[in-house]
DSSP file (Angstrom, degrees, kcal/mol; ACC not computed):
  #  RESIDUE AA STRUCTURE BP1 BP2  ACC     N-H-->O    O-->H-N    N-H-->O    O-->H-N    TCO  KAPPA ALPHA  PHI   PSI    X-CA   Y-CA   Z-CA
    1    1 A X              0   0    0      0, 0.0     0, 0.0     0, 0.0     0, 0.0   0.000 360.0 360.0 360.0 147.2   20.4   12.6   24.4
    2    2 A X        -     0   0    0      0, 0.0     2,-0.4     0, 0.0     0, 0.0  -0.259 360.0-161.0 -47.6 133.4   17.1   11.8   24.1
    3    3 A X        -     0   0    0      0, 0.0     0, 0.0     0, 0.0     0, 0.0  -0.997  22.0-120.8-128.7 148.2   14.3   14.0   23.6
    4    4 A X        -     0   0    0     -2,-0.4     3,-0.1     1,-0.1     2,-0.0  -0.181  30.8-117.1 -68.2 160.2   10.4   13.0   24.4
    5    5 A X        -     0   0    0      1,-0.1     2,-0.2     3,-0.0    -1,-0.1  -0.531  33.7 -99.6 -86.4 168.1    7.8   13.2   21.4
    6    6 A X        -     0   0    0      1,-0.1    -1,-0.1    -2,-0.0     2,-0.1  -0.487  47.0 -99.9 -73.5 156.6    5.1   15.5   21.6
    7    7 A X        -     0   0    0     -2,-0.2     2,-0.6     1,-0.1    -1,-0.1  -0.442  31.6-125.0 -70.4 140.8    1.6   13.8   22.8
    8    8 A X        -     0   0    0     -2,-0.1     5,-0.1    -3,-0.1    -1,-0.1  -0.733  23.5-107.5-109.6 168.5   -0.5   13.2   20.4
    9    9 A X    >   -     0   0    0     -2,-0.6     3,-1.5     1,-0.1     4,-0.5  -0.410  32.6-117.4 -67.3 153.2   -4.5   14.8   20.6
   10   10 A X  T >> S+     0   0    0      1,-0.3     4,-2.9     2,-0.2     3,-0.9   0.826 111.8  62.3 -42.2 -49.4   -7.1   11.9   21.4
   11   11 A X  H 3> S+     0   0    0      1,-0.3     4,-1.2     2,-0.2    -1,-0.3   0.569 100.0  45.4 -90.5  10.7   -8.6   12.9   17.8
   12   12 A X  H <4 S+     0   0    0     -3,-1.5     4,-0.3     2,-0.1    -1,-0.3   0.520 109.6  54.7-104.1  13.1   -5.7   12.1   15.5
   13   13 A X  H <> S+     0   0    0     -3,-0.9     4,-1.1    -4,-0.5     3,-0.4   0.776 114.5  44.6 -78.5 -41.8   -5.2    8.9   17.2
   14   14 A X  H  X S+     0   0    0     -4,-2.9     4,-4.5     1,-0.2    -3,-0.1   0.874 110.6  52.9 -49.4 -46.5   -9.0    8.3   16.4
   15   15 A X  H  < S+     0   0    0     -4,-1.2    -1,-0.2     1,-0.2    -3,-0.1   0.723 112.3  39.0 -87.7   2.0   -8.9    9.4   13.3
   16   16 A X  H  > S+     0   0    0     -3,-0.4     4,-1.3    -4,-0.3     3,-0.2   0.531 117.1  53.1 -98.8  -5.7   -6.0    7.3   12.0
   17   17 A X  H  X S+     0   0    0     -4,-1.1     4,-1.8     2,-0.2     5,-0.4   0.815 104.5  53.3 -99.1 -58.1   -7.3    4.4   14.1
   18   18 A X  H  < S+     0   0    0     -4,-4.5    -2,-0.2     2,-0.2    -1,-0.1   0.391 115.8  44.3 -87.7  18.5  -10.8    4.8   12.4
   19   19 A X  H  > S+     0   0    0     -3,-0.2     4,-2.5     3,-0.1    -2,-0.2   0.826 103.5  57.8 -81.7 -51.6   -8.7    4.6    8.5
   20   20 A X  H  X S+     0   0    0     -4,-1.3     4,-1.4     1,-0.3    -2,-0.2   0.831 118.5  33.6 -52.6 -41.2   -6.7    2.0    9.2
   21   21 A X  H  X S+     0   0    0     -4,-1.8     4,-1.9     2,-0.2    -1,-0.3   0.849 109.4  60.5 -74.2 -36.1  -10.2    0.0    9.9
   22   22 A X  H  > S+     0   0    0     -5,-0.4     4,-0.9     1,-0.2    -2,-0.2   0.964 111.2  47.7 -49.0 -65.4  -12.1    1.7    7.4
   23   23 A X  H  X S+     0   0    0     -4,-2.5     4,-0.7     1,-0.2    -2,-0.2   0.610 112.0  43.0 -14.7 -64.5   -9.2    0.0    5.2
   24   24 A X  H >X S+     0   0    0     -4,-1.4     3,-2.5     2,-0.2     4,-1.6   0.983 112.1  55.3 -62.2 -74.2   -9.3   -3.5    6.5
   25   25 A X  H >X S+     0   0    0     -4,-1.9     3,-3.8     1,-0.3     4,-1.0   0.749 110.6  42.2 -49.8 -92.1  -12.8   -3.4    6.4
   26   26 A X  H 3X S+     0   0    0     -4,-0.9     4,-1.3     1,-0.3    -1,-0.3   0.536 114.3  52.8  27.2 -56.3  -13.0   -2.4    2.5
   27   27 A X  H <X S+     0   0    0     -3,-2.5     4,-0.6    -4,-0.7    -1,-0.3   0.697 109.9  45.3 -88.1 -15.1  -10.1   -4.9    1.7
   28   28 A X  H <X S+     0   0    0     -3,-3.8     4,-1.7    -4,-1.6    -2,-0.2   0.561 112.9  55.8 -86.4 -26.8  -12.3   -8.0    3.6
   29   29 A X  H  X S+     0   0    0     -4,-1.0     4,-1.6    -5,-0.3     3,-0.5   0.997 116.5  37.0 -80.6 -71.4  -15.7   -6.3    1.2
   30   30 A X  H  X S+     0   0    0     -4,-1.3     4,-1.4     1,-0.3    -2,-0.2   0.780 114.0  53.6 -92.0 -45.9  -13.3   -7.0   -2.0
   31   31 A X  H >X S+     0   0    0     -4,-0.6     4,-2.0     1,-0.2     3,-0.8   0.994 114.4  48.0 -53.3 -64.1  -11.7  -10.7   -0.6
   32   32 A X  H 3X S+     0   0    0     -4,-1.7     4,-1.7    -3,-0.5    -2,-0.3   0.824 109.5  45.8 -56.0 -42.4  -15.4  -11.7   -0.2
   33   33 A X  H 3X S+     0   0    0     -4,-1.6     4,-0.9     2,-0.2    -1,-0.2   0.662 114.9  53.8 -75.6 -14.6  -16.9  -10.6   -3.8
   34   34 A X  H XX S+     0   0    0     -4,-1.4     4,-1.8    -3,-0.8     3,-0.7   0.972 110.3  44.9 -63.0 -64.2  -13.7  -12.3   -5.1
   35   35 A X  H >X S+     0   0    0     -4,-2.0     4,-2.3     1,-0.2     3,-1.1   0.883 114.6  46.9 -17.0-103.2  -14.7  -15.2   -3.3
   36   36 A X  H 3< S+     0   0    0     -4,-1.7    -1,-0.2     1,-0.2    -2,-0.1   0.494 110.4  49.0  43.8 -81.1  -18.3  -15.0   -4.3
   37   37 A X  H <<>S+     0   0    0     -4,-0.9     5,-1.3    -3,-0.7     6,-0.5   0.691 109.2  56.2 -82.7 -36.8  -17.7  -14.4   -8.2
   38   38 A X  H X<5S+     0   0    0     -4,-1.8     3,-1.8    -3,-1.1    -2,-0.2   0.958 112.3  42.7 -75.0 -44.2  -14.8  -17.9   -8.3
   39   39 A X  T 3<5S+     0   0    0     -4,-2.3    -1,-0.2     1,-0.3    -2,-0.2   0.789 117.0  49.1 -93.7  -2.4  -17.7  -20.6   -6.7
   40   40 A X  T 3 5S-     0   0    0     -5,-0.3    -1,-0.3     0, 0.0    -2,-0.2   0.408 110.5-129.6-123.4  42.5  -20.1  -19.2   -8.9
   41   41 A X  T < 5S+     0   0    0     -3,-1.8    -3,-0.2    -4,-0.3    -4,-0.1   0.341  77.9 107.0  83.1  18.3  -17.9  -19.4  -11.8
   42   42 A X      < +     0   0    0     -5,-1.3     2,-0.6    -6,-0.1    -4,-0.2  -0.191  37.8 139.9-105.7  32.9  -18.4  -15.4  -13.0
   43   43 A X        +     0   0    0     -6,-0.5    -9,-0.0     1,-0.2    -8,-0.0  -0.774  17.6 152.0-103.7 114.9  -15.1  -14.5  -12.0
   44   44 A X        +     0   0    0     -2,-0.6    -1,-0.2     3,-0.0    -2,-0.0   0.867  66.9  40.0 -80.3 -58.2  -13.5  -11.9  -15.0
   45   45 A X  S    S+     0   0    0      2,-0.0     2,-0.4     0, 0.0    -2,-0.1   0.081 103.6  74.3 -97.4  21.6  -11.1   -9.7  -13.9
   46   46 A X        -     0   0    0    -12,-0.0     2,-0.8     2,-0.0    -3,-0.0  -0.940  61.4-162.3-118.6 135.7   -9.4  -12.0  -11.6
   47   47 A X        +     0   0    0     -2,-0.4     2,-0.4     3,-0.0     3,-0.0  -0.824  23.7 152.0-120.1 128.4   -7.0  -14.9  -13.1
   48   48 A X        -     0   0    0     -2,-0.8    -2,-0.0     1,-0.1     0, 0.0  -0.987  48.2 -71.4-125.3 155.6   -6.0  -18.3  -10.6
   49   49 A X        -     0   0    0     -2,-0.4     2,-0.5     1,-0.1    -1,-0.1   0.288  33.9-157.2 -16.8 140.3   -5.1  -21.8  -11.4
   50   50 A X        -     0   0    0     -3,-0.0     2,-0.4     2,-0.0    -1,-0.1  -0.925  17.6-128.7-126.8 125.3   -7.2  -23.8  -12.4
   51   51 A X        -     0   0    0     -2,-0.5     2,-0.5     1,-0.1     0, 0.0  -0.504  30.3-130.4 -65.1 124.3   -6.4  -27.4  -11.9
   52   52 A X        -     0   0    0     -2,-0.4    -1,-0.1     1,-0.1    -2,-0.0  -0.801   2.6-136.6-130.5 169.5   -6.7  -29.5  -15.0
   53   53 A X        -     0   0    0     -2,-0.5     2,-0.5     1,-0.1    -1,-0.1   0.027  19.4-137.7 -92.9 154.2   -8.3  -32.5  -15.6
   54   54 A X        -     0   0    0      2,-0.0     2,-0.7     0, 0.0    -1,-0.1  -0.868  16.1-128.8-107.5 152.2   -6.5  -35.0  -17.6
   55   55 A X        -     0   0    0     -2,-0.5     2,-0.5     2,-0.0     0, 0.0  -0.851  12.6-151.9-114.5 120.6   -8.4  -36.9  -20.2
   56   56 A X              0   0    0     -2,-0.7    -2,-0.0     1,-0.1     0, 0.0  -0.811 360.0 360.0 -74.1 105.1   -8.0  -40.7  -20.1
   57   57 A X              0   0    0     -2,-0.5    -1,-0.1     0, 0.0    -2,-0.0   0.338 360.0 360.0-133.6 360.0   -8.5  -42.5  -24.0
């Protein structure tokens, strides 16, 4: 048979509510400085494709 959960208090629904954003938030800061660092060509620690150019002679 089934038994019901306990409730949980108002503040640990807040406070896992305000990580999970903290989180996101934090991972959107790091997407953007990626972003950033690739179109203005200072990108180090990161590696992507590059397309390359073929040379015609």
């Amino acid at each position: 048979m089934a038994v019901p959960k306990k409730k949980t208090s108002k503040s640990k629904r807040d406070k896992r509510k305000a990580t999970w954003k903290r989180k996101a938030n934090l991972q959107a800061q790091k997407a953007l400085s990626i972003g950033k660092s690739i179109l203005t060509g200072r990108a180090e620690g990161f590696v992507y494709p590059q397309a390359e150019e073929e040379e015609e002679e």
